[in-house]
C-alpha positions as CSV (number, residue, x, y, z in Angstrom):
1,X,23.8,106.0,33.9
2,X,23.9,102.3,34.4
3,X,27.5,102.5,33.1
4,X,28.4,104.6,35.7
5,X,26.4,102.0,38.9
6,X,28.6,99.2,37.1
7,X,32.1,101.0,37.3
8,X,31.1,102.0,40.8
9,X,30.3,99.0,41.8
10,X,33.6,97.6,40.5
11,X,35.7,100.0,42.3
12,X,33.9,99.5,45.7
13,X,34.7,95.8,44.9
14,X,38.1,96.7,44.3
15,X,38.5,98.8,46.9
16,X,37.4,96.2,49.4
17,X,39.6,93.2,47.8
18,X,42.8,96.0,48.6
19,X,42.0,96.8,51.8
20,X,41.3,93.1,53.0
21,X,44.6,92.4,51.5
22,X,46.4,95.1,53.3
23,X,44.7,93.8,56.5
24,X,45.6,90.0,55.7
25,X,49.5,91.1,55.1
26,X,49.3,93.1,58.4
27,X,48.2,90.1,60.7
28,X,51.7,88.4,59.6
29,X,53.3,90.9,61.3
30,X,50.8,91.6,64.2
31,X,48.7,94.2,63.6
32,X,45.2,93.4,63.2
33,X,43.2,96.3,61.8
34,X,39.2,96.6,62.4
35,X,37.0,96.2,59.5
36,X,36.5,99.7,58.1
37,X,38.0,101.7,55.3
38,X,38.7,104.3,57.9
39,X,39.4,103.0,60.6
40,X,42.3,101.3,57.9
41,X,43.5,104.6,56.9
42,X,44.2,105.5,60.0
43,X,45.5,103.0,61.5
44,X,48.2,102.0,58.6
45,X,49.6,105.3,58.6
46,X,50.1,104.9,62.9
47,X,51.3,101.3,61.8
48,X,53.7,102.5,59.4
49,X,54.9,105.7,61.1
50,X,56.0,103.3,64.4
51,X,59.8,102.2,63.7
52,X,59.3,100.1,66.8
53,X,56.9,97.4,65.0
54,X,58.1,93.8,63.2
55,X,57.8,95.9,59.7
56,X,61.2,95.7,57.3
57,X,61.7,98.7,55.6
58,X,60.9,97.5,52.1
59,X,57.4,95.9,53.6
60,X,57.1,99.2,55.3
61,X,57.5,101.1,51.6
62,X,55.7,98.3,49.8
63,X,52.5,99.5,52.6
64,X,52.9,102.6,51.8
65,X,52.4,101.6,48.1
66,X,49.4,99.7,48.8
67,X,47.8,102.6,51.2
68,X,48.1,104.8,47.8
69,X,47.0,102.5,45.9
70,X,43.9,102.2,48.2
71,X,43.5,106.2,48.3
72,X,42.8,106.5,44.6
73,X,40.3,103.7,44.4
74,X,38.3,105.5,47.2
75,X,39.2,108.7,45.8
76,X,37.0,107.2,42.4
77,X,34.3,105.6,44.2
78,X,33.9,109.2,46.0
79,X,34.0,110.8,42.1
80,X,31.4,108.5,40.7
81,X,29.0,108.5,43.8
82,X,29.1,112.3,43.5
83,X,28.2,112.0,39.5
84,X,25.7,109.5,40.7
85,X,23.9,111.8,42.9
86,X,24.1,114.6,40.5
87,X,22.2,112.9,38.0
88,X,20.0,111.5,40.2
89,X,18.9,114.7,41.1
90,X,19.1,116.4,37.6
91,X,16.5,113.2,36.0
92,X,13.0,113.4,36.0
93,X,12.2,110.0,36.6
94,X,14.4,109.4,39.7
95,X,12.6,112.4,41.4
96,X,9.3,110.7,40.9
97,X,11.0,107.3,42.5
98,X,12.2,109.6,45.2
99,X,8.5,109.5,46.4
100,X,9.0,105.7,47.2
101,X,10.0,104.7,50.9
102,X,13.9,103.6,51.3
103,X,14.7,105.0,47.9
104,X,17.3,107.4,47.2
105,X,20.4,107.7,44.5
106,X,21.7,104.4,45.1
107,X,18.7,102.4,44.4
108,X,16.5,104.5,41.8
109,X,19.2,105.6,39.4
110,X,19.5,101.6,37.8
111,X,15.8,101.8,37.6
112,X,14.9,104.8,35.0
113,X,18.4,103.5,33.2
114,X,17.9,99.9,32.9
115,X,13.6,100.4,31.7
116,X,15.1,103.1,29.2
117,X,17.8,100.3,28.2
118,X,15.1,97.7,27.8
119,X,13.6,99.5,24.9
120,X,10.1,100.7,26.8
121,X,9.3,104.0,27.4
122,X,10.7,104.8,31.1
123,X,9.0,104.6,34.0
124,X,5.0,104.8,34.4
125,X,5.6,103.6,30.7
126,X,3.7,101.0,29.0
127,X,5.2,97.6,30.6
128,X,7.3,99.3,32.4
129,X,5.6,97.6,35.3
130,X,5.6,94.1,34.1
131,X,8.9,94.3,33.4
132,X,10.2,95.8,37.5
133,X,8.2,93.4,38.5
134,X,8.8,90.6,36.3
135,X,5.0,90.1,35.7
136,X,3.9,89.5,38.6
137,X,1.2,91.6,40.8
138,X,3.0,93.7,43.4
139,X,1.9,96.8,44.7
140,X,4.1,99.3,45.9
141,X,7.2,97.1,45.5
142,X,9.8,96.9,42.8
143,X,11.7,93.9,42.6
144,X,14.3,92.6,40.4
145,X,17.0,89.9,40.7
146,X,18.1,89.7,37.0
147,X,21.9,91.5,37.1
148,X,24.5,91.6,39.9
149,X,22.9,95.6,39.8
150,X,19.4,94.9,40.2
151,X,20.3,92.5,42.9
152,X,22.0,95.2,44.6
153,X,19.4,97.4,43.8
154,X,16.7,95.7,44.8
155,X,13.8,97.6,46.8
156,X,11.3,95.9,49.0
């Protein structure tokens, strides 16, 4: 499961390095797009669809492969979130984090995965504890600042 948080989280990144890329390229030619994957979809295709704008034609089709581009890496990141949900609501353990304010998919699927990972027996575990909270006494809050996912992850 933590596999699949870790290849999401590279495709998001991914997907935002593209599209700030494709907004950067735009601004040479005047069109500033707002800061939003959608608001980027749609606004490209207007952008390249106008024969009236500063585009060449062979910027014009090089946009056109960059939109693409951008499709399939949101395309993915749409995939994997939907595997991460299912499995979040298919494991035992994530149901019982569920119970926790603020949680949901995103920040209790690492959790079950990562204590599983560590060689302890899952959550509510022996040392499960010590080791989401890095030994130190905190009720009701799970903290953890280890990995780039646990920082992402992290629940206070």
């Amino acid at each position: 499961m933590l596999v699949l948080h870790r290849v999401s989280q590279g495709l998001v990144k991914a997907r935002t390095v593209q599209a700030n890329q494709i907004r950067g390229l735009l601004v040479k030619f005047g069109q500033v797009i707002p800061i939003s994957i959608s608001q980027l979809f749609k606004r490209l295709r207007e952008v390249l669809e106008d024969g009236e704008n500063e585009l060449p034609e062979s910027v014009r089709q090089l946009f056109v492969g960059l939109l693409d581009h951008l499709k399939e890496l949101d395309r993915r990141v749409t995939e994997l979130e939907k595997d991460i949900v299912l499995w979040y609501r298919n494991d035992e353990h994530s149901r019982k984090l569920e119970k926790i304010p603020g949680s949901g998919p995103r920040p209790t699927l690492g959790i079950p995965a990562t204590s599983r990972t560590l060689g302890k027996r899952g959550l509510g575990g022996a040392g499960s504890e010590t080791i989401l909270n890095r030994g130190k006494d905190r009720k009701g809050v799970i903290a953890w600042t280890g990995t780039a996912i646990w920082a992402s992850l992290k629940i206070q």
